[in-house]
Residue, then its C-alpha position, 0 to 999 in steps of 0.5 A: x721456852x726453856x724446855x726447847x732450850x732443854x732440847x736444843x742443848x741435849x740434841x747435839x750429843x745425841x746427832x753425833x752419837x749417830x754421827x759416823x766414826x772412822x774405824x776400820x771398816x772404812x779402810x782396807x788394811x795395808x797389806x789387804x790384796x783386794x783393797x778396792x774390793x774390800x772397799x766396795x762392800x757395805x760398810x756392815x761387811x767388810x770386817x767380816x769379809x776380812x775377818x774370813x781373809x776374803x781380801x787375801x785369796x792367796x790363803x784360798x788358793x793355798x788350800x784349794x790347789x794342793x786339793x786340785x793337785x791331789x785329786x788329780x793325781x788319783x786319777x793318773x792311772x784311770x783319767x778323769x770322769x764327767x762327775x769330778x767336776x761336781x767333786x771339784x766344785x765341792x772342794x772349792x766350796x770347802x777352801x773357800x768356808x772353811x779357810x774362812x772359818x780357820x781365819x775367824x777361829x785364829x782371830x779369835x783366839x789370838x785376838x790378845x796378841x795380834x793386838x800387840x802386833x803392828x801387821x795384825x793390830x788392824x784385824x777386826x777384832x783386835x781393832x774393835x770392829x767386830x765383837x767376839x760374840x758375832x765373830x762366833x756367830x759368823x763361824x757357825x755360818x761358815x760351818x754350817x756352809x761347810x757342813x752342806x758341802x760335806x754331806x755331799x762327799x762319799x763316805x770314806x771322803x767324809x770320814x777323813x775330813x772330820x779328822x782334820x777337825x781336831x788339828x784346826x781347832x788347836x792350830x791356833x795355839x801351837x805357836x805357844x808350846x813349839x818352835x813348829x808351828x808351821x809343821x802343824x800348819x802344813x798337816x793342817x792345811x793340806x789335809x784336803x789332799x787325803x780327802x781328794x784321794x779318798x773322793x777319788x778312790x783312796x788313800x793309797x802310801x803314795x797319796x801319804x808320801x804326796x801329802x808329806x811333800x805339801x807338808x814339807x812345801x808349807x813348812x817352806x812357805x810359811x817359814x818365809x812367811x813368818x819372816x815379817x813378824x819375826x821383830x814383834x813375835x820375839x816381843x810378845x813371845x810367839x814361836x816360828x821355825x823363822x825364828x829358830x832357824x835366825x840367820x839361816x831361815x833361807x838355807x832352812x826354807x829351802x831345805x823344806x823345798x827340796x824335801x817337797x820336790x822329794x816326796x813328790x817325785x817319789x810320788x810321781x813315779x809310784x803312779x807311773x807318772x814318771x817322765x811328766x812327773x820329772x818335768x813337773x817336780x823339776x819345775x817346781x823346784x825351779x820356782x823355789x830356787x827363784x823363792x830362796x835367790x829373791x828373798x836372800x837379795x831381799x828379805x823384804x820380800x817375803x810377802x811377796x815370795x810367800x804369795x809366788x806359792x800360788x804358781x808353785x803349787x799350780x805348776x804341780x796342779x798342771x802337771x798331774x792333770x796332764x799326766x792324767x788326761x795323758 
């Protein structure tokens, strides 16, 4: 009788250690995009989907479309072949793994200041819901997915690609030595433009003057971006161009568009492409002018601008494909 006693008393403790806990996992993060989404995986793979920002394509498209764009461009003076298509489904894959992989390596390194924020306190790591030991691992598993996707490039394609290995690994941390951190990112995460043109054909200078103008594009959108976080970055110390430039962060976004639209029309009229170039660059800086007239009636917006990106750069996807086909 009293060892049933016993067992009666210790059970309790032990059917509530395998009681479900509330955490993380059983909600999507406020600014999530996909929230039902994220919601309707199982419960094992929601931090790690949004730890590689799954929920959040805008990140994605940002990567892939300036990719798409440059590639297109390349083809401007010869058109398109049936084999691009398998070229572009690589670099699909290659957005997809590896601005995943860039996530989870940010997460990981800036897990003690995310922490500290109240935008990203939520984030797997910070929050508890994925340890850095499997956050490791799910890196590897992304590397390893990029790393097939890479051995099917050509090999001046291959070649370029592993040189952004080096600007990825210490973009994590420009945020605490410069004021640009944003001009980091904009190499960064444009360097699919340089290996577009070298699946394509080449890097060409006009190839470089185009990857400048997305460089410049993602120091403007990224700066709106960094708008959110300008309150708790000056807490805990971050750097941003946000917060140098203060009161005048829209004047200095737009400033960064106009030099985009610059290097892309000089780009579009070094490959001939001149009158659908114009049209195409003219657009583009319509859409920024929409960007900076928003976010200076609402700051508030930011988020909302920052992610209006997505047409920005698709405006310029279309019009180098026309100009290609043309």
């Amino acid at each position: 009788m009293t060892e049933s006693k016993d067992d009666s008393a210790n059970s309790e403790p032990i059917e509530a250690e395998f009681e479900e806990k509330p955490s993380a996992e059983a909600r999507a993060p406020a600014d999530s995009a996909l929230p039902e989404w994220l919601i309707s995986l199982p419960n094992r793979f929601r931090p790690y989907a949004a730890l590689a920002r799954l929920d959040r394509p805008i990140g994605t498209w940002l990567v892939l479309l300036p990719t798409l764009a440059s590639f297109a461009y390349t083809r401007i003076p010869t058109g398109f072949y049936w084999i691009d298509l398998w070229w572009q489904f690589l670099f699909l894959i290659g957005a997809v793994v590896m601005r995943g992989a860039a996530c989870t390596w940010n997460d990981i390194t800036d897990r003690e200041f995310d922490a500290q924020v109240a935008r990203t306190a939520s984030r797997p790591l910070p929050s508890g819901d994925v340890s850095v030991r499997n956050a490791y691992i799910f890196l590897g598993a992304q590397l390893f997915i990029g790393f097939l996707a890479w051995l099917c490039l050509p090999l001046d394609a291959k070649i370029v690609a592993l040189l952004a290995i080096p600007l990825i690994t210490a973009y994590p941390f420009m945020k605490r030595v410069t004021w640009w951190p944003q001009a980091w990112l904009g190499a960064t995460i444009n360097w699919g433009v340089l290996v577009a043109a070298a699946t394509a054909m080449h890097v060409s200078f006009a190839t470089l003057v185009l990857f400048l103008g997305f460089a410049c594009w993602t120091v403007a959108y990224d700066t709106i971006y960094a708008i959110q976080d300008e309150e708790d970055d000056a807490i805990i110390g971050v750097k941003s161009t946000a917060r140098l430039m203060g009161e005048r962060v829209i004047l200095g976004a737009f400033s960064f568009f106009l030099l985009a639209a610059a290097c892309f029309a000089v780009a579009a009229a070094a490959t001939g492409a001149t009158r659908i170039g114009a049209i195409t660059v003219i657009a583009f800086l319509i859409h920024a002018i929409w960007q900076v007239h928003t976010l200076d009636q609402d700051k508030g917006s930011a988020l909302k601008v920052f992610k209006s990106n997505a047409w920005a750069a698709l405006i310029l996807v279309a019009g180098f494909t026309l100009a290609a086909i043309v």
